[in-house]
N, C-alpha and C positions, 0 to 999 in steps of 0.2 A: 537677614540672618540674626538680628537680634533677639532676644532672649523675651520668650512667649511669656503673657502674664499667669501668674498663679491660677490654677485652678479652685476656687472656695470651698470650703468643704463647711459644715452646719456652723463647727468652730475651727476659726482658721488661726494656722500661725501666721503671723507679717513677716512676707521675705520680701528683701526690698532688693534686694541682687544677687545673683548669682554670677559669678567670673571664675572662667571665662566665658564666652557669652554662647562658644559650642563649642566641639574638639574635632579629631582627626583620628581614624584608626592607622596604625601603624607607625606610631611615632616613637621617638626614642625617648622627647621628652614627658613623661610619668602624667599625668592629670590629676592637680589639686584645687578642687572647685573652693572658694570664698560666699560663702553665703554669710546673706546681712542683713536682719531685719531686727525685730521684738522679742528680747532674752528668747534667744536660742539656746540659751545653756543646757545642757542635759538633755536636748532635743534628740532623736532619733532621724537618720535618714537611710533610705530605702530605696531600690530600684526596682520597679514593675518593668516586667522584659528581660530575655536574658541575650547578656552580649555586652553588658556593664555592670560591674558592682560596688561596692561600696568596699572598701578595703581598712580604712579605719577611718576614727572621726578625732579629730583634736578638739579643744576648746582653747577661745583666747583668754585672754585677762579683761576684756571686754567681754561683759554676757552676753553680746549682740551677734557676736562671728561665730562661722565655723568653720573648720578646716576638715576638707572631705578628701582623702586620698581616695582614686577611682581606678579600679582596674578595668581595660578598656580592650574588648574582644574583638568588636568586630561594627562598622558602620550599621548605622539604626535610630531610629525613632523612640526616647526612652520619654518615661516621667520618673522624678525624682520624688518620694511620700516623705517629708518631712514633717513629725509627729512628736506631740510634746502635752503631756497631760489631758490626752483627749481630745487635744485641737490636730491639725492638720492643715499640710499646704501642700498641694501638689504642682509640681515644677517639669513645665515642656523643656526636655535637653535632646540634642543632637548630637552626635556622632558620623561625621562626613567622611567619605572617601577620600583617599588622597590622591592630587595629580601625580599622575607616571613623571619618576624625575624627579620629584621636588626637592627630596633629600640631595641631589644633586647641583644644585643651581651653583653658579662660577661667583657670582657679582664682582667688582670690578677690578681690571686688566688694564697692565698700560695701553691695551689699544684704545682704551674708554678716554673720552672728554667731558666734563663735567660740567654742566650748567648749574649755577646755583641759584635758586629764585625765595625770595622773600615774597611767600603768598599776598599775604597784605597789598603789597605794594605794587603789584604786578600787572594785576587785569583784572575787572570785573565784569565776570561775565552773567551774572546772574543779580540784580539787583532787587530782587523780591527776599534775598537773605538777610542782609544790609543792615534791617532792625529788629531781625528774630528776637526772643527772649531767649536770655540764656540763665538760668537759675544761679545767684549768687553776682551777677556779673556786675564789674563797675567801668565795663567799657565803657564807651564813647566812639560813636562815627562823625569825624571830622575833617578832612581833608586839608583845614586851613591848620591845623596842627602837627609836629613829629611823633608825639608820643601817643598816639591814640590809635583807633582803627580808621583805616581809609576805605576799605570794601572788597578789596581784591580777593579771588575766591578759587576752589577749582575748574569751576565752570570756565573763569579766563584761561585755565593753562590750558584746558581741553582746546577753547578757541585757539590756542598759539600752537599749537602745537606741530603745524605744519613750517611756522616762523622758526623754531629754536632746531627743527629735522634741517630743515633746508640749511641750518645756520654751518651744523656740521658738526656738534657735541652728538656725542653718542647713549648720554646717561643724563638725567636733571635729578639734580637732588634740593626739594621744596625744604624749609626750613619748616619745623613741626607744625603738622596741623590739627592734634588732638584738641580736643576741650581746654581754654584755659578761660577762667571768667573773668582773671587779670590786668594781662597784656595783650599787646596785637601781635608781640611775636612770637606767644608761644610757647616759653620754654619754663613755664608755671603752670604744668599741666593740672587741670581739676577731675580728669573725668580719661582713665587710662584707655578703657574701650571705644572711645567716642568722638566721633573727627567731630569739631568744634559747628555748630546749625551755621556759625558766621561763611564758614568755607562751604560749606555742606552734607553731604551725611554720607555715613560708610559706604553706601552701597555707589555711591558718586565718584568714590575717593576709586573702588576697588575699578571703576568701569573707567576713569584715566589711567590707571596703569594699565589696565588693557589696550585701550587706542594708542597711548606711548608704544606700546608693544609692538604694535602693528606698524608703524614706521621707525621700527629699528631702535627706540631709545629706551634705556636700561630707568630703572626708576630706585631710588633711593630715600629710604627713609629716615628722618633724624628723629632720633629717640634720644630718651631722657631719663638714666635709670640711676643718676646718682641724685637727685632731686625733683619735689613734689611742686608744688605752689600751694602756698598758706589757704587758697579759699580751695583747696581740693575736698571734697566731701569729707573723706574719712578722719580728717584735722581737728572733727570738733568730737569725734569718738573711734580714740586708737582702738585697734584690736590687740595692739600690745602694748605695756609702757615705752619699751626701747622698740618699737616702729618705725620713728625716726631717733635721728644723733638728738642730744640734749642742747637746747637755745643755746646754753652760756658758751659754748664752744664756739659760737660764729664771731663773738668778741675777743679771744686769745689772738697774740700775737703769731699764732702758730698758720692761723685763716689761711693764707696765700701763701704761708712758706711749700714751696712745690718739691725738691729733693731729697726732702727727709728717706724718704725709701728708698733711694740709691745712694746714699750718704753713706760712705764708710766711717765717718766718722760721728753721725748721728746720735744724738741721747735714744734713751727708749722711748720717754714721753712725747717724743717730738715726733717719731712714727707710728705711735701710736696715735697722735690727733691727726695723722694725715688721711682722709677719709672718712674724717669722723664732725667738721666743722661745717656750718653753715657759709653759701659762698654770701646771700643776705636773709634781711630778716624774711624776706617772703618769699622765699624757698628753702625749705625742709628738705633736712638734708635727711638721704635714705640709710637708715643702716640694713646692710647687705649682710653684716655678721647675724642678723637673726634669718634663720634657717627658710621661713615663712616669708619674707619680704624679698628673701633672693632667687624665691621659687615664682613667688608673683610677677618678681621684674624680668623673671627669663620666660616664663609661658607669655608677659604680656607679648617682648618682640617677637614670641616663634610663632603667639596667637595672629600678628599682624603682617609676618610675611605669608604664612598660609591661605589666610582671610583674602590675602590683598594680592597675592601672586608677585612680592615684591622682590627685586636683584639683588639687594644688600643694603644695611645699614649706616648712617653717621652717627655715632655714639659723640653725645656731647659731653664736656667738663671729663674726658673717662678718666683723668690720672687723679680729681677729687674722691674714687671711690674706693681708692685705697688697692688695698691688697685683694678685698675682698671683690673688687669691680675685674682682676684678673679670674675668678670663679665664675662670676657672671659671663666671661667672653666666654671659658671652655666651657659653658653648658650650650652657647648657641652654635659651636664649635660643634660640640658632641651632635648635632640634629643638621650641622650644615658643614660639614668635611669638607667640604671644596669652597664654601665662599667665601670671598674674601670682601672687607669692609672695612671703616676708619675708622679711628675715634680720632679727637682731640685732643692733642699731648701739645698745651700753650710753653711753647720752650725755646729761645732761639739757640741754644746750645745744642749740634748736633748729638753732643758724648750723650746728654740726660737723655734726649730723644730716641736715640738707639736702645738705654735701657727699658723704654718701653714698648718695645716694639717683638711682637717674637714668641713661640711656644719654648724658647729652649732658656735655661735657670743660668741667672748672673747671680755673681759673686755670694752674693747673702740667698741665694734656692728661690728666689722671686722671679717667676714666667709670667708677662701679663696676659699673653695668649691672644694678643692684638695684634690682627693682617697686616696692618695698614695704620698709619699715623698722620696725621696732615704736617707737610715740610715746612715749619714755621723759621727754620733756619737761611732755610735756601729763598723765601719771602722775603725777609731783612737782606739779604746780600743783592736779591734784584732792585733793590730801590736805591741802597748803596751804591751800587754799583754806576748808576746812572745821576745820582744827587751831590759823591762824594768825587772828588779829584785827590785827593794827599791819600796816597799809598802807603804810609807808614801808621798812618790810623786805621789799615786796611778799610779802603775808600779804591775805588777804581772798580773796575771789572775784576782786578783779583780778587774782591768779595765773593764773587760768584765761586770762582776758581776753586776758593779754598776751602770752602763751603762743600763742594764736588770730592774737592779729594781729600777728603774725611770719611768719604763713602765705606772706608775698609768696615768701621763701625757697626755695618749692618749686616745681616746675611744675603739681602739682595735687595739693594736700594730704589732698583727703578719697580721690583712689587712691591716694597713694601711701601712706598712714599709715596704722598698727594701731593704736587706741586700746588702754587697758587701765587699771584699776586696782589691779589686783595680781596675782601670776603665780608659777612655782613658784621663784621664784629671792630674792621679797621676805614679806618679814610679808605677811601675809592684811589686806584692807582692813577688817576688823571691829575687829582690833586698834590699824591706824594712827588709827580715828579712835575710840578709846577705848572699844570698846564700844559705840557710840551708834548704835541701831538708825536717826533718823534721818536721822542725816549719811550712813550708808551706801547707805540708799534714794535721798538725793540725788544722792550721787554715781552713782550705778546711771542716772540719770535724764539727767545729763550723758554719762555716756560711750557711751548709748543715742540719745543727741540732735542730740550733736554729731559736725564733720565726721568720715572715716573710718571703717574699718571695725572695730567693736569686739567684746573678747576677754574673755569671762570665765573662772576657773579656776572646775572641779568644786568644788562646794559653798559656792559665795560666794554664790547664791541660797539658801541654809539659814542662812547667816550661820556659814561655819567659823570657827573662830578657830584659832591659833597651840595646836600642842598641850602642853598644860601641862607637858609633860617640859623642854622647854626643846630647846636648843641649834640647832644651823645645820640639821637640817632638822625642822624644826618645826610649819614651815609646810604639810607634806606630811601630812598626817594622814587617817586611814583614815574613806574614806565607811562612817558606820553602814549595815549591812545589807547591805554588798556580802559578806560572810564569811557562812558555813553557823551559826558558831559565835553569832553576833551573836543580843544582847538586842533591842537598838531598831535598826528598819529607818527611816531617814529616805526609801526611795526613795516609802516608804507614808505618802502624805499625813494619813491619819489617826495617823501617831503623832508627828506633830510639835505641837511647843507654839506658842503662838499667836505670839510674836512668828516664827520660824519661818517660817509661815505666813503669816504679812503680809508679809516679804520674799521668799517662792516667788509669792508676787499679782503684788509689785511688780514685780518681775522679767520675769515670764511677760508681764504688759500691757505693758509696754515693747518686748520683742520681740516680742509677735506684731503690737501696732501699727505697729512697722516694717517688716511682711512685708505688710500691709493698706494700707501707706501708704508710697510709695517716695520719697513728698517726703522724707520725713526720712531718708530713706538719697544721694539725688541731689539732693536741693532745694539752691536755693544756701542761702548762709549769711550772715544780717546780725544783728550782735551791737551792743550799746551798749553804751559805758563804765559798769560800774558804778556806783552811789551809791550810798550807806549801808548797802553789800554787798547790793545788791540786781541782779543778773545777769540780764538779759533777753536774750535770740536769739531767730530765728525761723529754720524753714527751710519756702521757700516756692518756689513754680511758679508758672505762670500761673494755673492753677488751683486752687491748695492752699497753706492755710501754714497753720504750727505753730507756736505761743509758748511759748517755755518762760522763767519766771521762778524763779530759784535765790534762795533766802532763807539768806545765810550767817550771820545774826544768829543767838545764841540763843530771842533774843524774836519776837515776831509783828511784821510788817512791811506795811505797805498797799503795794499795786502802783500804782505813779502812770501812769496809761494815758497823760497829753498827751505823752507823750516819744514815741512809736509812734505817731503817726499817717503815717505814708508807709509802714509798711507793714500799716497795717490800716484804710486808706481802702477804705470799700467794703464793710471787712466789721461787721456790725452784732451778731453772738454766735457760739459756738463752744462744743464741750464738753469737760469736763475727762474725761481717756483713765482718771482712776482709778476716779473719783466716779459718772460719765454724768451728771453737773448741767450743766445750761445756764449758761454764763458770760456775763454782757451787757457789752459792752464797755462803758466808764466807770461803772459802777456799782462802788461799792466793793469789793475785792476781799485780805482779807486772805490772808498768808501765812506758813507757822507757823512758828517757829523752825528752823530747819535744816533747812526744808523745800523742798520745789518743787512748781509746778504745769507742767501741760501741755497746754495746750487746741488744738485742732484747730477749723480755721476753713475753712470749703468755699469 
């Protein structure tokens, strides 16, 4: 489906692109084509065929753009006659039918579990990609390095993809795979229409989300609309001066101050640079406030779920886009009413987190219009919770606790929040909590239990660790077996070691008990103060409830049942989801050091 070359005419104009690269009829969001080639100025454009027209034409500050509003009737085969002093280009554009439904899509639900994979790192399953050229690019394929590319591609995920079904997540969300000629992770995009030749090409991208499809798993996309990557083509000729924010703002002290916009007490100038600064020098930042870059940034994601048939997005950095990045969400809003999707709000404060979260206006008339937010609060309390013992530095399980019952804060915490505990941006949860297989089974237990929808990163069910080269990506480290080259295949259950294996158990029963059982994905949720780090909740129905008691002692801990009787009047045994033992209510019940249980009660 990409975008047919020019037609020549005796004298041609140079279009070097057109975007988006086709449309949709019956869309809510408007079509404004970007053409870009050899002074356009003054150009005229024209559609032969009726069933699309040209509606007006802008020009940039840049001679080279043009900004074509497109009135769009009805699916069709057009050319576009772009005509300027005699010359002429003629341009193949499409107009697609829409899938039944598409304006409807849900994207993701507590009942969803979230795989998160770092392409790169992952699999290679095509190794003919490996040293494509990619114009401007200063990669590197290296595997004896962190910072470079390794090879991983979508061809691997296609090959896994009956590994991550079976696993028991219901969604995988790939960290960006557009064009960046940068990095290897991606999030310096160069090239908005164009999944990067390293992973593969659109038509690649659009046929794994189909096969994910096909065995039940949701597909998410992470996009990146509050910043560019310096080697992005358009960098060396804006179409407008204010395109992007201006450089000198990435060095104010203002950079990473993150609450100016919920700041009662804020300067002006301080929320006014929120949204407006570079997060570094090789990402340009977007300005959203010009009318033209907020129209680009919203046809690109609605270009790319359309294209792609995709569930819903991860909006990354979204609280650097300011005010104006709450605009960006209700336009994909306006095109996708029912789906819901995340961004990144980096905050451990639930109060900040809350405010941005929500179509409805706090205090100062600011809605960000954002579904869903990743729980970076309730993140910090699970590692606390299990690293800390002194309870007065809130250390113990009551991190969790009170983390939970902040919840009033939201309008519904368990849609609107992405659990997690750990992700590609932090130390791997193996490391934060020392090694200790099982604080991490614990934690796996809570973030599986409690409210929201929760997210794990590729290979935290094998128990990855932090790779021993060190430094800031570290934490990215290549799944064994996904390379041709590779000794040990961890996707192959038989060649894992048994602790390994006891965490791929733990993991797997967790999630497929929560695909077997929707209380604990929609069940409410009644938790009690902890005592002598001992963590009880339930999530229950009319018909169903689930106990789960967290033991954050190192030592063994008895379960005092008389605390829980209002919510387990009535019920008389239940079984542990690991073991399949029968649990009798008040009959003693130990619990092991760093342990949990999880019994299920009909």
């Amino acid at each position: 489906m990409a975008l047919l070359p020019c037609i020549a005419e005796a004298r041609a104009v140079d279009i070097e692109r057109c975007e988006p690269l086709c449309w949709w009829e019956g869309m809510n969001t408007g079509l404004q084509l970007m053409l870009y080639g050899d002074d356009l100025k003054g150009a005229s454009v024209t559609v032969d065929g009726e069933g699309l027209d040209v509606a007006r034409i802008y020009e940039a500050d840049s001679p080279n753009y043009l900004f074509v509003d497109m009135d769009v009737e009805k699916a069709g085969k057009y050319v576009l006659s772009v005509e300027k002093d005699g010359a002429a280009a003629k341009i193949a554009y499409e107009i697609l039918p829409r899938r039944d439904g598409s304006s409807l899509r849900r994207g993701i639900t507590p009942d969803d579990a979230i795989y998160l994979i770092v392409p790169d790192r992952f699999a290679n399953g095509d190794t003919g990609n490996d040293l494509v050229e990619v114009k401007g690019s200063v990669q590197q394929l290296d595997r004896s390095r962190m910072d470079v590319r390794h090879g991983g591609d979508i061809q691997g995920m296609i090959d896994r993809l009956d590994y991550i079904a079976d696993l028991g997540v219901t969604a995988i969300w790939p960290t960006p795979m557009l064009e960046d000629n940068q990095f290897y992770h991606h999030y310096a995009i160069s090239d908005y229409y164009r999944v990067d030749p390293h992973f593969g090409t659109n038509e690649l991208y659009r046929d794994f989300v189909r096969l994910a499809h096909s065995k039940g798993l949701k597909i998410i996309q992470d996009v990146v609309p509050n910043h560019c990557g310096s080697g992005h083509w358009w960098m060396s000729d804006l179409p407008f001066s204010d395109w992007v924010n201006r450089h000198e703002l990435s060095a104010t002290p203002g950079s990473f101050a993150l609450p100016p916009l919920s700041d009662l007490h804020a300067s002006a100038s301080d929320v006014n640079l929120q949204g407006k600064t570079w997060l570094y020098d090789c990402m340009p930042d977007m300005n959203l406030d010009n009318p033209f870059v907020l129209k680009y940034l919203t046809q690109m994601a609605v270009w790319w779920i359309e294209y792609a048939d995709l569930d819903a997005l991860r909006v990354d950095t979204y609280f650097y886009m300011g005010r104006a990045g709450s605009e960006w969400t209700a336009n994909i809003r306006k095109e996708y009413p029912q789906m819901r999707f995340v961004g990144e709000v980096w905050n451990d404060n639930p109060a900040f987190l809350s405010f941005w979260v929500g179509d409805y206006k706090k205090y100062n008339g600011f809605a960000s219009n954002l579904p869903m937010a990743m729980d970076f609060p309730l993140q910090r309390a699970l590692v606390t919770a299990l690293t800390s013992d002194v309870e007065m530095w809130g250390g113990t399980t009551k991190a969790v606790y009170n983390v939970i019952a902040q919840d009033f804060l939201y309008r519904d915490a368990a849609r609107e929040l992405v659990t997690f505990a750990d992700n590609h941006d932090i130390d791997r949860i193996y490391n934060m909590l020392g090694k200790n297989l099982d604080k991490v089974k614990t934690v796996m237990t809570m973030l599986m239990t409690l409210r929201g929808t929760p997210q794990l990163i590729y290979g935290t069910e094998l128990l990855f660790e932090n790779d021993s080269r060190g430094g800031p990506h570290k934490n990215r480290p290549d799944f064994p077996g996904g390379w041709p080259e590779d000794t040990l295949d961890l996707f192959d259950a038989s060649e894992r070691d048994s602790r390994q294996a006891e965490m791929f158990a733990h993991v797997r029963t967790l999630l497929h008990f929560r695909k077997r059982h929707p209380v604990v994905c929609r069940g409410k949720l009644m938790h009690f103060v902890p005592e002598a780090d001992v963590y009880t909740y339930f999530r229950y129905d009319g018909d169903e409830c689930v106990m789960v008691a967290v033991n954050g002692n190192d030592g063994e801990a008895l379960l005092d049942w008389n605390r829980f009787g209002e919510r387990l009047a009535g019920k008389e045994s239940g079984v542990d989801i690991f073991s399949g033992r029968r649990i009798v209510k008040g009959e003693p019940l130990k619990l092991p050091g760093n342990g949990s249980v999880v019994i299920y009660f009909e």
